[in-house]
Structure formats: structure tokens, C-alpha cells
GUMI-969542 format. One record per residue (C-alpha): chain; x, y, z; residue number from 1. Coordinates in nm, 3 decimals. Layout:
<A; <X; Y; Z>; NUM>;
...
This chain:
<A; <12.861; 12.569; 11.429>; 1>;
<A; <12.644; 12.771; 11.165>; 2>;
<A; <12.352; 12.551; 11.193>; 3>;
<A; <12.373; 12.565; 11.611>; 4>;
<A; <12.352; 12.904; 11.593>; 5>;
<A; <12.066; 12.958; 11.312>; 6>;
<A; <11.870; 12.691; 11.543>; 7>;
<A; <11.971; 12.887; 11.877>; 8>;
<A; <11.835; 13.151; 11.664>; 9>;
<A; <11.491; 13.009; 11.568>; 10>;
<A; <11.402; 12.875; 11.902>; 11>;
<A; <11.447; 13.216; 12.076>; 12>;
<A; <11.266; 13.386; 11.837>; 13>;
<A; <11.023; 13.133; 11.925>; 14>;
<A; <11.054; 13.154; 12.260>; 15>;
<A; <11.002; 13.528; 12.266>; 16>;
<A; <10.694; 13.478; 12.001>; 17>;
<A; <10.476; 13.230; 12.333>; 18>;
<A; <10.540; 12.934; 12.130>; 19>;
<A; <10.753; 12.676; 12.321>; 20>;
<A; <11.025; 12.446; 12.246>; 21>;
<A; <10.756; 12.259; 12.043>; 22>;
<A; <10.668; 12.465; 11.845>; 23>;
<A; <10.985; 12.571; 11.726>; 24>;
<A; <11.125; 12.279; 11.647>; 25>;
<A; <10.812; 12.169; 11.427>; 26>;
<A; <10.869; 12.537; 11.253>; 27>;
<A; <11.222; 12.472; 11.209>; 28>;
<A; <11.122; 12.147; 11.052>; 29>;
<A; <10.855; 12.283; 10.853>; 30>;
<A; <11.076; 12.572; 10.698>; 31>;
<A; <11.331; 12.345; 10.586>; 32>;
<A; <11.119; 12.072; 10.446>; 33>;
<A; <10.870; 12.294; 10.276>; 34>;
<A; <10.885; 12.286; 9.920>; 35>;
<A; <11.130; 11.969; 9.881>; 36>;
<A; <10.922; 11.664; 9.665>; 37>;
<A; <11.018; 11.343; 9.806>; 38>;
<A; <11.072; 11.036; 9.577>; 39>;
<A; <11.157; 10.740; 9.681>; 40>;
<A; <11.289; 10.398; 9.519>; 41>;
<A; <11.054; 10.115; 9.420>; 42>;
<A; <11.244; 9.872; 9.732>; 43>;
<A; <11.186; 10.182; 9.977>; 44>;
<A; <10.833; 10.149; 9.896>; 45>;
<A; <10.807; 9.762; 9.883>; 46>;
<A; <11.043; 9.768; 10.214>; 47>;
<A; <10.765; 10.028; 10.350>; 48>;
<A; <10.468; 9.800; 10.315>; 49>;
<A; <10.351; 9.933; 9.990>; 50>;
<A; <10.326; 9.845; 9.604>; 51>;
<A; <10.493; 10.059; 9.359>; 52>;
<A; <10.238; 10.140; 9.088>; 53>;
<A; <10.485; 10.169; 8.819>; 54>;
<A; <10.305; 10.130; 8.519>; 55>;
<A; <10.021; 10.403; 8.703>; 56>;
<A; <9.975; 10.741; 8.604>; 57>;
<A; <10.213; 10.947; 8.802>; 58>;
<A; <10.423; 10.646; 8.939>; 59>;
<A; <10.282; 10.656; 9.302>; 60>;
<A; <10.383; 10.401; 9.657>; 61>;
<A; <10.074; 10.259; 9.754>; 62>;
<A; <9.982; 10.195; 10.089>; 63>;
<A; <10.291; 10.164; 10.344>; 64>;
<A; <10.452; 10.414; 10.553>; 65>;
<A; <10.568; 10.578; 10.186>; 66>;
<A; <10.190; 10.633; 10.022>; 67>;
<A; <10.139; 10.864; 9.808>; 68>;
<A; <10.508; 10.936; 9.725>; 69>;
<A; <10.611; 10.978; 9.410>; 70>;
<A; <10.850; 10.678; 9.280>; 71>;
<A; <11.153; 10.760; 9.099>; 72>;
């Protein structure tokens, strides 16, 4: 119930702001993935197309739909 309202919330303010449905949906995403790292596992990133550069500085997916993530 909390979250329909804070989201009710965000798309008025939105709304009233010129900005569209659109654009309030890619804010709301945006606020609440903004600062998070993503990791994934080395199977997400083979499953994902890519190679997990393990033994890499940093421990990166390469290539695939995961590239550039971190590996953890």
C-alpha cells in the first residue's frame, strides 16, 4: 500500500512538473537504482553471453548482456 502511494506520489508530481507518464517512471527508476553496485555471479555472466575475467584486475563480465559488471 506504502509503495502505491509513494509511486501515486511521484507520478503526480511528475505530472504537474510537464513530464509525462514516461518520464516518471524512468525517474522513479532512476532514484531507486542510483547508487546500488550490481554484481553478479560468474554463471549469470556465462548464462549472459559473457566471460568472467576472474583472474583480471577488478573481476569484470565481459561482453554479454552483463559487461562491465563487477563479478562477485
Amino acid at each position: 500500500m506504502r509503495i502505491r502511494r509513494t509511486l501515486a506520489a511521484v507520478i503526480a508530481t511528475a505530472a504537474l512538473a510537464g513530464l509525462g507518464l514516461t518520464g516518471a517512471a524512468t525517474a522513479a527508476t532512476a532514484a531507486t537504482a542510483q547508487g546500488a553496485t550490481t554484481y553478479v555471479t560468474p554463471s549469470e555472466c556465462k548464462q549472459g553471453g559473457g566471460t568472467p575475467a576472474i583472474n583480471d584486475q577488478g573481476n569484470y563480465c565481459q561482453g554479454g548482456t552483463h559487461d562491465g559488471e563487477q563479478i562477485d
